[in-house]
C-alpha positions as CSV (number, residue, x, y, z in Angstrom):
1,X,-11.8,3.8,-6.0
2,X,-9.0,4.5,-8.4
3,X,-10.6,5.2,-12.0
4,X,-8.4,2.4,-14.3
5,X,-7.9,4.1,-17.2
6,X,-7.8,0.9,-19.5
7,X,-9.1,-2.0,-17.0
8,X,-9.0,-4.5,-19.9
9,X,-4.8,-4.0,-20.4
10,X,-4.2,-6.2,-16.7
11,X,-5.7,-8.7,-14.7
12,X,-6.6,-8.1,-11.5
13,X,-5.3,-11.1,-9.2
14,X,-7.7,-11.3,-5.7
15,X,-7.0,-13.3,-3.5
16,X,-8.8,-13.9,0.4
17,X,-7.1,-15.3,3.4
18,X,-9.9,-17.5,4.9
19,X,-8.2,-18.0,8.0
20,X,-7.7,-13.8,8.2
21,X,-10.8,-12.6,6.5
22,X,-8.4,-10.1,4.3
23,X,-9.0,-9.8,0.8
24,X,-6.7,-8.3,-1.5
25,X,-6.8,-7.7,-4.6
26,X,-4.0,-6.6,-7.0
27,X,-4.0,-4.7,-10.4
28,X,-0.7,-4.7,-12.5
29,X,-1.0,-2.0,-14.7
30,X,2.7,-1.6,-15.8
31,X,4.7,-4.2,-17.3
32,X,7.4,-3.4,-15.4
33,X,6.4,-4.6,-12.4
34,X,6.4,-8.3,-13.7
35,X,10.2,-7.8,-14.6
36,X,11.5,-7.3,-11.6
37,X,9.1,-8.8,-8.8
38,X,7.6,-12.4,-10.1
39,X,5.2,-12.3,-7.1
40,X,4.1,-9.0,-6.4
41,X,0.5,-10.3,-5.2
42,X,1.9,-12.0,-2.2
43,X,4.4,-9.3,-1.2
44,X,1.4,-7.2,-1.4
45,X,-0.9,-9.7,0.5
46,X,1.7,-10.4,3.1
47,X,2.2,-6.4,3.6
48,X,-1.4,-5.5,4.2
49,X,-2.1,-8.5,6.1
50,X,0.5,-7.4,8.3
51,X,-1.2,-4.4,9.2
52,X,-4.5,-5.7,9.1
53,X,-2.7,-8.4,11.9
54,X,-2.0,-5.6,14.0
55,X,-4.1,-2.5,13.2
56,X,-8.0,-4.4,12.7
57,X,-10.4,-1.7,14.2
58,X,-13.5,-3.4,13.8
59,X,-12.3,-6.9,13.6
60,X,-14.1,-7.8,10.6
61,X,-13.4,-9.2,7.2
62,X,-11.4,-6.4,5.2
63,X,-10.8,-5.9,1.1
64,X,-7.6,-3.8,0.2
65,X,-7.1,-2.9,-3.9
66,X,-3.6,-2.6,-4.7
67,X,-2.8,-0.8,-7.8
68,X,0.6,-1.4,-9.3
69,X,1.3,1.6,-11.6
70,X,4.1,3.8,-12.9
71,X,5.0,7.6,-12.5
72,X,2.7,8.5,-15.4
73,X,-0.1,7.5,-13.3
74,X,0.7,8.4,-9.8
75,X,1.5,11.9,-11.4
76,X,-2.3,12.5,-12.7
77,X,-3.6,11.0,-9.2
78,X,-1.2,13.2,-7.5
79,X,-2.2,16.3,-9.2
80,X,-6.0,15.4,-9.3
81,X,-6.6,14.0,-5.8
82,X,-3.9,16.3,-4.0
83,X,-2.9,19.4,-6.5
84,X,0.6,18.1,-7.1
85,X,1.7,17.9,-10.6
86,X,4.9,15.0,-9.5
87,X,5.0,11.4,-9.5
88,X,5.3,10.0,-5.5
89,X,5.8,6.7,-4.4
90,X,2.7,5.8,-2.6
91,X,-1.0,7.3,-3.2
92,X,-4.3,5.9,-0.4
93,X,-7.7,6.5,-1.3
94,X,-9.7,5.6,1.3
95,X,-13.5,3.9,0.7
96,X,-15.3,3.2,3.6
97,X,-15.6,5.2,6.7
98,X,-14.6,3.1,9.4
99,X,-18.2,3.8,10.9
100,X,-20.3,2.5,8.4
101,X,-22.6,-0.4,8.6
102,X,-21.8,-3.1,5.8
103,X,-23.9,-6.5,5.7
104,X,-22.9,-9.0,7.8
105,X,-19.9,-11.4,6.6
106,X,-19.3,-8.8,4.0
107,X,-16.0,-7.1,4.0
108,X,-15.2,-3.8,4.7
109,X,-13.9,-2.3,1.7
110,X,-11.0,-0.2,2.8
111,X,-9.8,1.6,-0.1
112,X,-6.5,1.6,-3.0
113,X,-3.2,1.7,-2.3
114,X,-1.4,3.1,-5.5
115,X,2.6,2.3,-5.8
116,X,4.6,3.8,-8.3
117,X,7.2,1.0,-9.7
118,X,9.1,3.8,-11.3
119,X,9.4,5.7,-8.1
120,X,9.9,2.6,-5.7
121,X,12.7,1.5,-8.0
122,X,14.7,5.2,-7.7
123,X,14.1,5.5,-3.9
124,X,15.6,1.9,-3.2
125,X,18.5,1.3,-5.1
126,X,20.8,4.1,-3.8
127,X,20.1,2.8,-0.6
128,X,20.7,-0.4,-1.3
129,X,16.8,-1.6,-0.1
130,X,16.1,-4.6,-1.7
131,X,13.3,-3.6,-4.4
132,X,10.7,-6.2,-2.5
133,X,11.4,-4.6,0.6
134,X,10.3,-1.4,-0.7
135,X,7.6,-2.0,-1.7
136,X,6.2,-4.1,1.2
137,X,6.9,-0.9,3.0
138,X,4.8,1.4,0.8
139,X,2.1,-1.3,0.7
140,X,2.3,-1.0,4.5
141,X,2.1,2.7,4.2
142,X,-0.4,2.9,2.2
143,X,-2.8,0.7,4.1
144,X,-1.9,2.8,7.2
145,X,-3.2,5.7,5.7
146,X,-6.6,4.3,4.3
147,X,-7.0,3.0,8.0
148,X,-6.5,7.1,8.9
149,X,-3.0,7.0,10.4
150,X,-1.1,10.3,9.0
151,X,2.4,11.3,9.5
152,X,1.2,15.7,9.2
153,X,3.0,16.1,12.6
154,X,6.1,15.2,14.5
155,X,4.0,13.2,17.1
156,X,1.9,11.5,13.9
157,X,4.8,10.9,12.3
158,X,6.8,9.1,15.3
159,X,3.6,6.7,15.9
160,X,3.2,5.8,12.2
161,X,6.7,5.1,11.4
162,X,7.1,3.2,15.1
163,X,4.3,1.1,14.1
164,X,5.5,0.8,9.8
165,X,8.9,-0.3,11.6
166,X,6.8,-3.6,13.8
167,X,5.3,-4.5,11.2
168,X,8.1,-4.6,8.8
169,X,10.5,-6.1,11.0
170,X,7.3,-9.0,11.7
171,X,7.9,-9.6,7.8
172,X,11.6,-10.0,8.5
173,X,12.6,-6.6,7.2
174,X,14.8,-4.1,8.6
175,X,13.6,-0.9,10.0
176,X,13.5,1.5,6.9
177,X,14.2,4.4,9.8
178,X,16.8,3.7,11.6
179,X,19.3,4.7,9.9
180,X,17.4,8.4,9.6
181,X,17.3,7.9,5.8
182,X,13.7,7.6,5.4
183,X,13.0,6.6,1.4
184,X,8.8,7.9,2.1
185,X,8.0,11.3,3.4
């Protein structure tokens, strides 16, 4: 789990799909994000439950954290989970192996999905990607990679982005690819 560094300064908003099982839950920790998206927790919720709706390898009740931060943050995650001293869009930190026993009707805790509002809001406005949009796609990311997808190779790279591109375009949102332009590497 991602360490909050002051867990009284935002709420965290969960919310669980009974029909789905999915449970997400959302922590705003910049104000920013409030400015620009009034409903982040659903754009969030619709993002990993479109994974979730497609990629479910155990078919059980899962719990995604979404972390909604700024550069400041994603840079010390970056350089203390990867050795990078930058900002980046998008950070996973997987929980639970996939193989792991939890009790039954409990979820599986996947892991966090860390997005950067400073960083999604340089990457999409010279390209003209609506800021929502963005971020559904790093959401999407994100969750890919705490369900151990990886884009390290050309051939991993292809399958994940083929599969971001399904389940964007489910949501009603154009493939962030096609135009070769990708706004996450």
């Amino acid at each position: 789990m991602v360490e909050d560094p002051d867990p009284s300064d935002r709420p965290t908003i969960s919310h669980r799909n009974r029909a789905t099982g999915i449970e997400v839950a959302v922590a705003i920790k910049s104000p920013k994000w409030r400015s620009r998206v009034l409903d982040a927790e659903a754009l969030c919720h619709q993002a990993v439950g479109g994974v979730l709706a497609v990629v479910d390898p155990l078919d059980v009740p899962m719990e995604v954290s979404v972390v909604l931060a700024d550069d400041e943050l994603l840079q010390r995650l970056n350089r203390e989970s990867r050795g990078v001293d930058r900002p980046t869009n998008v950070l996973a930190f997987p929980c639970d192996s996939l193989g792991e026993s939890v009790p039954v009707g409990a979820p599986r805790m996947l892991g966090d999905v860390v997005v950067s509002y400073d960083t999604v809001s340089r990457e999409a406005s010279p390209h003209g990607t609506p800021f929502a949009d963005h971020l559904r796609h790093l959401v999407v990311h994100g969750t890919l990679h705490l369900l151990d997808y990886r884009h390290d190779s050309g051939t991993e790279a292809e399958v994940m982005e083929e599969l971001e591109a399904s389940i964007l375009a489910e949501m009603g949102i154009p493939d962030p690819y096609a135009d070769g332009v990708a706004l996450i590497k």
